[in-house]
C-alpha positions as CSV (number, residue, x, y, z in Angstrom):
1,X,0.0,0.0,0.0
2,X,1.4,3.5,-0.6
3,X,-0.7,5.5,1.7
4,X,-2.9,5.0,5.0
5,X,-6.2,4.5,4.2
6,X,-8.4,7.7,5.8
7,X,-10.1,6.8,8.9
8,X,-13.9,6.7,10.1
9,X,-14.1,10.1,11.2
10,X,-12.4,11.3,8.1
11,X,-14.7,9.7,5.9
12,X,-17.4,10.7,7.3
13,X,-16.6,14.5,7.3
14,X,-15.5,14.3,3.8
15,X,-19.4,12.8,3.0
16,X,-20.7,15.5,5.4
17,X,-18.6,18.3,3.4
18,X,-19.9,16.4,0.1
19,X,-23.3,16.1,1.2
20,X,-23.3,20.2,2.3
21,X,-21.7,21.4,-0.7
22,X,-24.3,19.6,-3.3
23,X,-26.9,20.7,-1.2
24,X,-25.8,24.6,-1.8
25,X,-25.2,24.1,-5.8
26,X,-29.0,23.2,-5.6
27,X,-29.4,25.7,-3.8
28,X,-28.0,28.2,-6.0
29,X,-29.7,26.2,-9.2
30,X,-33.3,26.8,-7.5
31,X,-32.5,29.9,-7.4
32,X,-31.3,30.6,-10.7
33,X,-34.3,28.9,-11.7
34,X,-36.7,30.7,-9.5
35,X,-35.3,34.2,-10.9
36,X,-35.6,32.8,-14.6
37,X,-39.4,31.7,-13.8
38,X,-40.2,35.5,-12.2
39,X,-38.3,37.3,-15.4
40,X,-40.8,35.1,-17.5
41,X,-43.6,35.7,-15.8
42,X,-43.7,32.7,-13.7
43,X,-45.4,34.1,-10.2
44,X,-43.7,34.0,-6.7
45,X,-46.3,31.6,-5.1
46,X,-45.4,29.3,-8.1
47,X,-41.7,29.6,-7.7
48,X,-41.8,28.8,-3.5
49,X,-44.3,25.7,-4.3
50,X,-41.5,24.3,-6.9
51,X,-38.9,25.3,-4.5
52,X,-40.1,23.2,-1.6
53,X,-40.6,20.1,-4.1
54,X,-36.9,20.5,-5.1
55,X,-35.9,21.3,-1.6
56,X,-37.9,18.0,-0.1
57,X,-36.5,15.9,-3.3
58,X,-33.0,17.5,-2.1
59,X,-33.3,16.3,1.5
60,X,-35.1,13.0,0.6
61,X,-32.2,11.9,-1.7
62,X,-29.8,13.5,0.8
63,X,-31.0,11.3,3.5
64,X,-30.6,8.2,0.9
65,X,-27.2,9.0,0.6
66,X,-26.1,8.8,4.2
67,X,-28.1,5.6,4.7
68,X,-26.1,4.3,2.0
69,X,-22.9,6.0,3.6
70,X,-23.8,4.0,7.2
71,X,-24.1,1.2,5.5
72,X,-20.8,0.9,3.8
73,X,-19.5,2.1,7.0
74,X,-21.0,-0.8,8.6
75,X,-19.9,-3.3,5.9
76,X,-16.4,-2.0,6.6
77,X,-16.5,-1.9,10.3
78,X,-17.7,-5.3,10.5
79,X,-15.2,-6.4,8.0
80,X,-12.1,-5.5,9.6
81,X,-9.2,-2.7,8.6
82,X,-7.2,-3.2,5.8
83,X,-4.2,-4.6,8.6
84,X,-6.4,-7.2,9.8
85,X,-7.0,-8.2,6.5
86,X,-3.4,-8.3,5.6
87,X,-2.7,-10.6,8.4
88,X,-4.8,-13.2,8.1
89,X,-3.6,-13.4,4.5
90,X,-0.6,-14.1,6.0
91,X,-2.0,-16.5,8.7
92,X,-3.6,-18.5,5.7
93,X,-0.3,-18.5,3.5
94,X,1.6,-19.7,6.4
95,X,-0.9,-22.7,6.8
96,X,-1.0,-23.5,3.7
97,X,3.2,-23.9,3.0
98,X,3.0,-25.7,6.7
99,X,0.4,-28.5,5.2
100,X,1.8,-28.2,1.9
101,X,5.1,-29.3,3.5
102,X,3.5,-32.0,5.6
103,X,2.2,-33.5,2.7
104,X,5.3,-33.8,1.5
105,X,7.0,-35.1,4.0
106,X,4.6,-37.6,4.4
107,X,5.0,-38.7,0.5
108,X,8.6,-39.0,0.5
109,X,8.2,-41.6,3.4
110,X,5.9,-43.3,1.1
111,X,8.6,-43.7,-1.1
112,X,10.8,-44.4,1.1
113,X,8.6,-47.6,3.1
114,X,7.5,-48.8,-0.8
115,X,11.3,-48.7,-2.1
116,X,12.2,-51.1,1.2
117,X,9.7,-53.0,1.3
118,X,9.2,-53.8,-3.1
119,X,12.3,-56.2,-3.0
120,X,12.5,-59.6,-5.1
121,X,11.2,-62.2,-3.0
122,X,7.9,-60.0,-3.0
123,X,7.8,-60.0,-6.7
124,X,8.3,-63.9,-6.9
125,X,5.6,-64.4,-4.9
126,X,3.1,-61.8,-6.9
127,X,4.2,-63.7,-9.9
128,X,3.3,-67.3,-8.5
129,X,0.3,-65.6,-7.4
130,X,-1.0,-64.8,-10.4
131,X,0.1,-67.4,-12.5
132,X,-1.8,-70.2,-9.5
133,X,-4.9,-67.9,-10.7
134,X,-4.4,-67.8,-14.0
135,X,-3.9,-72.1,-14.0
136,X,-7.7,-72.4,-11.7
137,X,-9.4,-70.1,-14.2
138,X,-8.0,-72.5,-16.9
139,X,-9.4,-75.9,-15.3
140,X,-12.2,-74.3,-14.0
141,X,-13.2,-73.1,-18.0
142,X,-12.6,-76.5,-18.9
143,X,-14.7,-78.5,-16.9
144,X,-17.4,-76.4,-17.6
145,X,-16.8,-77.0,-21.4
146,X,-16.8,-80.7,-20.8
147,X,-20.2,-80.5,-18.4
148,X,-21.6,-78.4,-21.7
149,X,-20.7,-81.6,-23.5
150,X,-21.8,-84.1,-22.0
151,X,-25.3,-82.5,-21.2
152,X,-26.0,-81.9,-25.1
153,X,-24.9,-85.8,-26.0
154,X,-26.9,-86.9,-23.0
155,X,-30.0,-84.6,-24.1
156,X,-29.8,-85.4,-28.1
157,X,-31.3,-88.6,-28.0
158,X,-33.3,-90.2,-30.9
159,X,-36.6,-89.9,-28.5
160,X,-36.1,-86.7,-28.8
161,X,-35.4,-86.0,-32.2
162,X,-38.4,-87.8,-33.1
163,X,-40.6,-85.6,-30.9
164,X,-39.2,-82.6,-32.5
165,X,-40.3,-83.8,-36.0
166,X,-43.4,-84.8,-34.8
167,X,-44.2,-81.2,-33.8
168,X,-43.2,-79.2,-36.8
169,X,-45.1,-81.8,-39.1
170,X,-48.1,-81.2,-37.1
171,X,-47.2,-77.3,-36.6
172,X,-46.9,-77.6,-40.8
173,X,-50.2,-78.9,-41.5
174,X,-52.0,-77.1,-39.3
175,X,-50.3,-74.3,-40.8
176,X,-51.5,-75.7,-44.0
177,X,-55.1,-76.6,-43.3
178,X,-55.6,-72.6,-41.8
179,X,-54.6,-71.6,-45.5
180,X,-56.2,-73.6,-47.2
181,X,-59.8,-72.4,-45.2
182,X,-58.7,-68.6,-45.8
183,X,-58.7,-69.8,-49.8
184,X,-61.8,-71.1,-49.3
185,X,-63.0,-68.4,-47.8
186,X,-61.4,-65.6,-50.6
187,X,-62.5,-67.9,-53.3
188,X,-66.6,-67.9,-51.8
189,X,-66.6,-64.2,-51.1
190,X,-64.9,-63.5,-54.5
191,X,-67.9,-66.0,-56.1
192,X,-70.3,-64.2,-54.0
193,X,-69.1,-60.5,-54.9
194,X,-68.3,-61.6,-58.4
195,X,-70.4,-59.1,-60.5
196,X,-70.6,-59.2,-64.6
197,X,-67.8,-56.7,-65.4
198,X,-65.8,-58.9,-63.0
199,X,-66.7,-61.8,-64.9
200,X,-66.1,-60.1,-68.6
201,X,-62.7,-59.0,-67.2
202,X,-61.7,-62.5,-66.1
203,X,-62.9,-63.7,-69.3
204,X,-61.4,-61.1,-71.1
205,X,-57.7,-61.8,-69.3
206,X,-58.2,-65.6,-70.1
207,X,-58.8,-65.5,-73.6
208,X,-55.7,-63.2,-73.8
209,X,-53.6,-65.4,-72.2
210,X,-55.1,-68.8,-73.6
211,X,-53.8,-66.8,-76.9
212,X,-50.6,-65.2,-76.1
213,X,-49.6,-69.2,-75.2
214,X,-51.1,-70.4,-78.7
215,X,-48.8,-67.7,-80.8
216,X,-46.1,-68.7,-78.8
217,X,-46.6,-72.9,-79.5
218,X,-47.1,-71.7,-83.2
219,X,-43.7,-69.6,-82.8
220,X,-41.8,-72.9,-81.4
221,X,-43.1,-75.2,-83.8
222,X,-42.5,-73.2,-86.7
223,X,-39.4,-71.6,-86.1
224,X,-40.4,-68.0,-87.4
225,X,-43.7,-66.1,-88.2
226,X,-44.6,-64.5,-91.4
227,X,-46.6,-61.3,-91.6
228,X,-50.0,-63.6,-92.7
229,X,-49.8,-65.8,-89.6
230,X,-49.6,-62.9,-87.4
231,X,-53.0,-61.3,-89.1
232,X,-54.5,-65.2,-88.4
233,X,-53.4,-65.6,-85.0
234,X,-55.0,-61.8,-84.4
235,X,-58.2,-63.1,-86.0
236,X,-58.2,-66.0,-83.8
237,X,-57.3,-63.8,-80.5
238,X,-60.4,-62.1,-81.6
239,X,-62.6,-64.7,-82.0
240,X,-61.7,-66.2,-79.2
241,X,-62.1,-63.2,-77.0
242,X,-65.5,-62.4,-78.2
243,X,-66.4,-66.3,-77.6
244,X,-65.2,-65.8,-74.0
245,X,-66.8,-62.5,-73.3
246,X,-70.5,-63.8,-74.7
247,X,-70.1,-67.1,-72.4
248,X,-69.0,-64.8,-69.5
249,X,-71.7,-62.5,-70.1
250,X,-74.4,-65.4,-70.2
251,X,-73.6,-67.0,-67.5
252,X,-73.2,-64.1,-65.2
253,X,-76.9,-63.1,-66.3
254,X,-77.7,-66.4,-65.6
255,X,-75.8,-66.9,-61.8
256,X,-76.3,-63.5,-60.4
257,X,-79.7,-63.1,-60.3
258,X,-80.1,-66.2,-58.5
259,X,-77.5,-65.8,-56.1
260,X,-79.5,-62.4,-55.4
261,X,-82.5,-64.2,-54.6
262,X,-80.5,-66.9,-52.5
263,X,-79.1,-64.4,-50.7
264,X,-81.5,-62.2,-49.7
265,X,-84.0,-65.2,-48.8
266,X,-81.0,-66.1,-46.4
267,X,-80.3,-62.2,-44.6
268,X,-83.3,-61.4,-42.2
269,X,-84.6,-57.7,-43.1
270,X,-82.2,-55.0,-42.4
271,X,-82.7,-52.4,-39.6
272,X,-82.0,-49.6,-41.5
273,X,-84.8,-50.2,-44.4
274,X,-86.9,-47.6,-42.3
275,X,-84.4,-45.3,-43.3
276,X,-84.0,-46.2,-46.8
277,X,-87.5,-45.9,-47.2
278,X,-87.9,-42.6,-45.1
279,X,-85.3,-41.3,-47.3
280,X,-87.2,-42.6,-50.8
281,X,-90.5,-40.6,-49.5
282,X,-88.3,-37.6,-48.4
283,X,-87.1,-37.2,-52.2
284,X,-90.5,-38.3,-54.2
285,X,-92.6,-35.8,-51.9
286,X,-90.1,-32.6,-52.4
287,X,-88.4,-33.9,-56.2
288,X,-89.6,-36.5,-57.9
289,X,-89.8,-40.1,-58.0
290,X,-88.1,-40.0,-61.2
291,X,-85.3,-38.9,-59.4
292,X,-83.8,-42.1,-58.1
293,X,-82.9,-44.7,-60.3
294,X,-82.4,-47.5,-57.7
295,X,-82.4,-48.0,-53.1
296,X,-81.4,-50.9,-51.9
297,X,-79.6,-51.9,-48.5
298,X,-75.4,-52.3,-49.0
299,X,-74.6,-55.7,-47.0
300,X,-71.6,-55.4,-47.6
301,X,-71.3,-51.8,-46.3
302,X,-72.8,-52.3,-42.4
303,X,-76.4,-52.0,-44.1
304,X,-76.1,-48.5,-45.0
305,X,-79.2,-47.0,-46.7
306,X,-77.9,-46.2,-50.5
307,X,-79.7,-44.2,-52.6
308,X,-78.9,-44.2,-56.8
309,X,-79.9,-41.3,-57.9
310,X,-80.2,-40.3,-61.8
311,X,-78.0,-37.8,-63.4
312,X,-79.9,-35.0,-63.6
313,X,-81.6,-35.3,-60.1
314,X,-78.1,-36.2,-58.5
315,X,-77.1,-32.2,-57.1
316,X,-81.1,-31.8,-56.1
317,X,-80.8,-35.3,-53.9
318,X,-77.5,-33.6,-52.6
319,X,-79.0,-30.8,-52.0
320,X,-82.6,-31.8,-50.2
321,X,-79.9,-34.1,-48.1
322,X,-77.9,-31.5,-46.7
323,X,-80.6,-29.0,-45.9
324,X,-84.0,-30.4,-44.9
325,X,-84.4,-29.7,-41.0
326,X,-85.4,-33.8,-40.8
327,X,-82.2,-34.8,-42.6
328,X,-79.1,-32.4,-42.3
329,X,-76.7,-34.8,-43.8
330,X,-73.7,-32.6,-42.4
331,X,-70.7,-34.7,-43.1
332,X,-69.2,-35.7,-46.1
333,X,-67.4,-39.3,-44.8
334,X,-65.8,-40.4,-47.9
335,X,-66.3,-39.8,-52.0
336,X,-64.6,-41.7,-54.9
337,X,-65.3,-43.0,-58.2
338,X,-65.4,-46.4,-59.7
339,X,-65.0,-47.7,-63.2
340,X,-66.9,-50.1,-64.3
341,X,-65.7,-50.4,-68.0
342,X,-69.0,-49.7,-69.1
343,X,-69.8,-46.7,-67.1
344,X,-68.2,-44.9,-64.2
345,X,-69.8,-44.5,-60.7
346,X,-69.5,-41.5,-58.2
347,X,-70.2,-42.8,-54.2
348,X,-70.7,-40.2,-52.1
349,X,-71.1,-41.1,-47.9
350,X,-73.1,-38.9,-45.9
351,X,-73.5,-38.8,-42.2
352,X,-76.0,-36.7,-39.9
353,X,-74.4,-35.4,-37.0
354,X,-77.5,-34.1,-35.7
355,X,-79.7,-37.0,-36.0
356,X,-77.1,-40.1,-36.2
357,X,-77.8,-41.6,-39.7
358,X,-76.0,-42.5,-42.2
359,X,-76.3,-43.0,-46.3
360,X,-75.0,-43.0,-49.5
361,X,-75.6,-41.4,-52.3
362,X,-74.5,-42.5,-56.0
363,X,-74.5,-42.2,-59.1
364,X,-73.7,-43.3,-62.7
365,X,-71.7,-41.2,-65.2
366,X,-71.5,-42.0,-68.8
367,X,-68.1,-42.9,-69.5
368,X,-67.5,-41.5,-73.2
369,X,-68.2,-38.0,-71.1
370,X,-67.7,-38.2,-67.9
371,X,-69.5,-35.4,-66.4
372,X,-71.0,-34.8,-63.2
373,X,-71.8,-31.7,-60.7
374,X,-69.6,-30.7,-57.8
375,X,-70.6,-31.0,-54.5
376,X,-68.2,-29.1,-52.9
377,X,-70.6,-26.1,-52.9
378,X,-72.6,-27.8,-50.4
379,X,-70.2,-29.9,-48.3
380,X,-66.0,-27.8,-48.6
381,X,-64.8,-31.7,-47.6
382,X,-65.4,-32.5,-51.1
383,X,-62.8,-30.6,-52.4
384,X,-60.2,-32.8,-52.1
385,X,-61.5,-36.0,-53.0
386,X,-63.6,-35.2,-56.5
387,X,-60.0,-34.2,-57.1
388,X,-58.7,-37.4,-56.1
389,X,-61.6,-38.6,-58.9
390,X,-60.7,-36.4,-61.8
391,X,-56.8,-36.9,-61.4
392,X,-57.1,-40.7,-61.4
393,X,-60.3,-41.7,-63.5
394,X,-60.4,-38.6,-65.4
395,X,-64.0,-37.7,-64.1
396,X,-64.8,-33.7,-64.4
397,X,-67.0,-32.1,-61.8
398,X,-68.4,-29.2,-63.0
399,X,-68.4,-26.1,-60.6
400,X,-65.6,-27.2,-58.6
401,X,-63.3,-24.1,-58.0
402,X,-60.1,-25.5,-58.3
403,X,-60.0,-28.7,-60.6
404,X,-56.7,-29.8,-60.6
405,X,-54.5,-33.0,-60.3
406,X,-53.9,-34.1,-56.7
407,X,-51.5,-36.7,-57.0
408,X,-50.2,-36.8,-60.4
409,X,-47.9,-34.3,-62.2
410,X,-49.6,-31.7,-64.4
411,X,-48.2,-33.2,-67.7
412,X,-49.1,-36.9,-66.6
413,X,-50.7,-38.5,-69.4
414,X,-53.8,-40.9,-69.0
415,X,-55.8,-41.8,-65.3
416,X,-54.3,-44.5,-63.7
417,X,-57.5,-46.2,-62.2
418,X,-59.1,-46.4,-65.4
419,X,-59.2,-50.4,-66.3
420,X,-58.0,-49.2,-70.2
421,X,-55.3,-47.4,-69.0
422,X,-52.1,-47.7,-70.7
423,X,-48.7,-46.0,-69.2
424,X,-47.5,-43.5,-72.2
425,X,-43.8,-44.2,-71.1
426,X,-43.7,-47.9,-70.9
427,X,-40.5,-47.7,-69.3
428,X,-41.4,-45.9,-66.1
């Protein structure tokens, strides 16, 4: 330190001194300020009012400054003088050398003790040590690979064995008689679901194949094909077809109707037909009967009620759905269309929130032009999927706002759910 640091007393005058001399600059600002306030036209009872503010601000911050100034002193009586401090630096740096020297001290006899007592006869028996331990963990590994042995000859009997097979052959064909009743079952709901297109398009891919395989038994018997035996086998790829397609067609005229009847002798009635009739009334009384083309009961959809209506009629039915008080079909569930090869159909699944029914509404568009009304006016949650519909089957529903692909890229050529659709790239 180069000088002695000013006492109690001394500080404390000097903050006094301070304290007295910033009070009288205010003092001398006020009243500059009060002079420049009467020269302006300020009056005197104005200037004494903003005096005594200034002068209670004055002593009020004043008196926040000694209360700070006691308690610094405080903090520094408390604390000790700058001496005090000084030595019990040096008290703790002594210590510190003293243990630091201990420790030392008590290392280097460490040492010392480990470098009398590390001689060779210790090392010689560390070594035997080790090397008895290493020998046990050697027998001891061995005997447990000869107990390992001598459990898995004494286990892998023929008894055995033979159990074993017998399990995975009975595991196998129960395996094999589970698949075979899932085929049964596939085949009788695929015979059961099996309408006429489905039976003109299996006809259709037979007759294809029966003669793709012909052409190809001419092409091995004869070596090589002239341009008059391809113009034959064409012929007969047509006849053929056309032969399949008639037999199809006649016998699924012939089997559907009476699996219809069969089938509906079999079902009890369904407990929505109220609906489906309710529903029927509902459009005759505010359309027209003429409106609906077909009702009928979907088995095969939990029993919805479905409604077919005609082309014409079809945004009306929409529309009488979605805003009769007794009907308020509020939710568009699901929409998509279906090709049929003949014709395309639109479903459209409704559901009323407000009175907890459910139907569906459809109808059939004419393939060559594919045309049918939007129903996104009514219900916004058909935006997406007529979209879906047009992108993929090429249908067009007129008034939709934004008719664009959904899926496919703009410059995508063809709809890829239509059952005559071709890839234009036949490469990707």
């Amino acid at each position: 330190m180069s000088g002695k640091q000013p006492s109690l007393e001394e500080q404390k005058k000097a903050a006094a001194l301070k304290a007295k001399e910033q009070a009288k600059e205010k003092l001398e600002a006020m009243k500059k300020e009060k002079a420049a306030k009467s020269e302006s036209g300020g009056t005197e009872e104005d200037a004494l009012a903003l005096a005594k503010k200034k002068a209670a601000a004055a002593a009020k911050a004043k008196a926040q400054a000694l209360a700070k100034q006691k308690e610094k002193t405080a903090e520094s009586e408390s604390e000790g003088t700058e001496e005090d401090a000084l030595a019990l630096a040096k008290k703790k740096a002594a210590a510190a050398a003293k243990a630091k020297a201990q420790a030392f001290a008590k290392q280097k006899e460490k040492t010392a003790e480990s470098e009398s007592e590390g001689t060779e006869e210790d090392a010689l028996a560390l070594a035997k040590k080790k090397a008895a331990a290493a020998a046990k963990a050697k027998a001891q590994a061995l005997a447990k690979q000869k107990e390992k042995a001598a459990e898995s000859e004494s286990e892998g009997t023929e008894e055995d064995a033979l159990a074993l097979a017998k399990k995975k052959a009975a595991a196998a064909a129960k395996a094999k008689a589970q698949a075979l009743a899932k085929q049964k079952e596939k085949t009788a709901e695929s015979e059961s679901e099996g309408t006429e297109e489905d039976a003109l398009a299996l006809a259709k891919k037979k007759a294809a194949a029966a003669a793709k395989a012909k052409a190809l038994a001419k092409q091995k018997s004869d070596g090589t094909t002239s341009t008059s035996d391809d113009k034959d086998s064409e012929k007969a790829k047509a006849i053929a077809a056309a032969k399949a397609k008639a037999a199809a067609a006649a016998k699924a005229r012939a089997s559907v109707p009476k699996k219809e009847e069969e089938h509906q002798q079999e079902l009890p009635p369904s407990p929505h037909q109220p609906l489906l009739d309710q529903y029927v009334e509902f459009i005759s009384k505010h359309l027209t009967p003429t409106a609906i083309e077909d009702s009928y009961i979907n088995r095969l959809s939990k029993d919805v009620p479905t409604i077919v209506a005609k082309l014409d009629a079809y945004y009306e039915v929409a529309q009488l759905f979605k805003t009769h008080e007794e009907l308020k079909f509020d939710y568009v569930s699901e929409l998509h269309g279906t090709d049929f090869s003949t014709h395309f159909e639109v479903y459209v699944y409704l559901y009323s929130y407000t009175h907890k029914k459910p139907v569906a509404l459809k109808v059939k568009v004419d393939r060559e032009r594919p045309e049918v009304p939007s129903l996104q006016p009514l219900w916004p949650g058909a935006d997406w999927p007529e979209r879906e519909a047009y992108d993929l089957l090429g249908i067009t529903f007129i008034g939709h706002p934004n008719l664009k692909r959904i899926m496919m890229p703009d410059d995508w050529v063809g709809y890829p759910l239509r059952k005559d659709y071709e890839p234009f790239d036949v490469e990707v």
